[in-house]
C-alpha positions in Angstrom: -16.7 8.8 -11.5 -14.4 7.6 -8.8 -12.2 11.5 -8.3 -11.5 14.8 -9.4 -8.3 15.6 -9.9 -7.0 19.2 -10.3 -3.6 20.6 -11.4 -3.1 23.4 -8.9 0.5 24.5 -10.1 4.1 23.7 -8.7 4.2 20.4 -9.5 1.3 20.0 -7.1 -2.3 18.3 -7.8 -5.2 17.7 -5.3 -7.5 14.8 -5.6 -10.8 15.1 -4.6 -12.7 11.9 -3.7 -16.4 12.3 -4.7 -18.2 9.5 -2.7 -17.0 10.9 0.3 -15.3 14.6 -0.3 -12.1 13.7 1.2 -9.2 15.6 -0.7 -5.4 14.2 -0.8 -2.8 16.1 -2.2 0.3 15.2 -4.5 3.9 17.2 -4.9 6.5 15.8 -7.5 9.2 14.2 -5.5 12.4 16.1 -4.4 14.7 14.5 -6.6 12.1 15.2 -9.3 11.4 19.0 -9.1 9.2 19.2 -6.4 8.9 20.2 -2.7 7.8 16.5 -1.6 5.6 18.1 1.1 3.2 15.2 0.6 2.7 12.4 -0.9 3.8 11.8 -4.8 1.8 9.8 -6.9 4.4 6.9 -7.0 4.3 7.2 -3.4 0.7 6.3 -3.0 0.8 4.1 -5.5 3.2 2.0 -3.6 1.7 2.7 -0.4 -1.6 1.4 -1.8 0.1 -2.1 -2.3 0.1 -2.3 1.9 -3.1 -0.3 2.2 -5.0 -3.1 -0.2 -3.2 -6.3 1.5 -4.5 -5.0 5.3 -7.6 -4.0 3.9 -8.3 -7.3 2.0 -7.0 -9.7 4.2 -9.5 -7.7 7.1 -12.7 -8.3 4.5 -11.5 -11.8 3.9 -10.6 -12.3 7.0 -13.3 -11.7 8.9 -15.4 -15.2 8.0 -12.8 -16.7 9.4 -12.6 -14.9 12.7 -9.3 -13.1 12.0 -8.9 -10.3 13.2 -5.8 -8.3 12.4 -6.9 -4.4 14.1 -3.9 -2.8 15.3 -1.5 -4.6 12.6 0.5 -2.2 10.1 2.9 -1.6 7.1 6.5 0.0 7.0 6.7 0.6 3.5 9.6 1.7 0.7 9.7 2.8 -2.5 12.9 2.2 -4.6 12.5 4.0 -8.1 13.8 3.2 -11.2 16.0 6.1 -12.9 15.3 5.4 -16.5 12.8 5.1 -17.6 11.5 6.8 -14.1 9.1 4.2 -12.9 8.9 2.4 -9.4 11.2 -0.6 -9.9 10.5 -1.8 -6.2 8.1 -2.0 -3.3 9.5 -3.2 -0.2 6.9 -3.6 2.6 7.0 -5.0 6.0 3.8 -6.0 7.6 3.7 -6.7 11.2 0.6 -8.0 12.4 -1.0 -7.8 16.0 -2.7 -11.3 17.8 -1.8 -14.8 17.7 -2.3 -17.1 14.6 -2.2 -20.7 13.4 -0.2 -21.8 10.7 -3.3 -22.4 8.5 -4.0 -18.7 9.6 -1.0 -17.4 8.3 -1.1 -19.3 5.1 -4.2 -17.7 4.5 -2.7 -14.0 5.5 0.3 -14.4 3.1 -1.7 -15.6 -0.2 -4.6 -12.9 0.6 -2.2 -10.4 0.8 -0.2 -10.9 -1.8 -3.3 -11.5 -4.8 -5.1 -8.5 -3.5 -6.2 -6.3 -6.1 -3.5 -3.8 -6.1 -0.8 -6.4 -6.3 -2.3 -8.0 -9.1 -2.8 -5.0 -10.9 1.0 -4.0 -10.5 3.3 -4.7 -13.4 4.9 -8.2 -12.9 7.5 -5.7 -13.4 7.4 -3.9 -9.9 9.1 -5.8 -7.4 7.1 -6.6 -4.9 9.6 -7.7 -1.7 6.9 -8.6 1.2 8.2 -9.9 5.0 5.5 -11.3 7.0 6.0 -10.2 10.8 3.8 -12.1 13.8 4.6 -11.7 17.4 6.9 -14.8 19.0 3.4 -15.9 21.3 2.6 -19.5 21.1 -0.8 -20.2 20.5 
């Protein structure tokens, strides 16, 4: 088993990974009931999408001497009202260090056939901006 999950009442659930004993907490959304004093579920489901593409293009990358420490996602969730279901995921990544244009080519298609974003419903629109610093190489 990969978590425990446990309904802990007022629209609020805590998450228990096992491997490790880390524990995340969920809240329904403000405009869904809840407090929103952490995450929702849709919200880290969309912020997976940005927490795979770093994380894969890093494994990935690494054979190939890229090295994207210090890059990062800015990240929105638009949500569809009915049926209630994220409609689309707009992320910005912005990565740190100089690359070539092969690089770069490689960073793009890594990112966006990670596992997250090919698990995502063709449905969920998934509007990505690559970001690199204006430093020739």
């Amino acid at each position: 088993m990969t978590s425990k999950i446990t309904y802990l009442g007022d629209l609020r659930c805590e998450s228990e990974h096992l491997q490790s004993g880390t524990r995340v907490f969920t809240d329904a959304p403000t405009d869904n009931h809840g407090k929103g004093e952490v995450f929702s579920p849709t919200d880290l489901c969309a912020t997976s999408l940005a927490q795979c593409m770093l994380t894969t293009i890093a494994i990935l990358g690494k054979d190939k001497g890229i090295n994207i420490e210090g890059s990062y996602a800015e990240l929105q969730k638009i949500m569809n009202p009915k049926p209630r279901k994220i409609a689309e995921i707009v992320c910005d990544l912005y990565f740190s260090g100089r690359f070539s244009d092969e690089e770069k080519v490689f960073i793009e298609n890594t990112a966006m056939n990670c596992p997250v974003a090919l698990t995502l419903s063709a449905e969920v629109k998934k509007s990505v901006t690559f970001n690199y610093p204006n430093q020739p190489l």
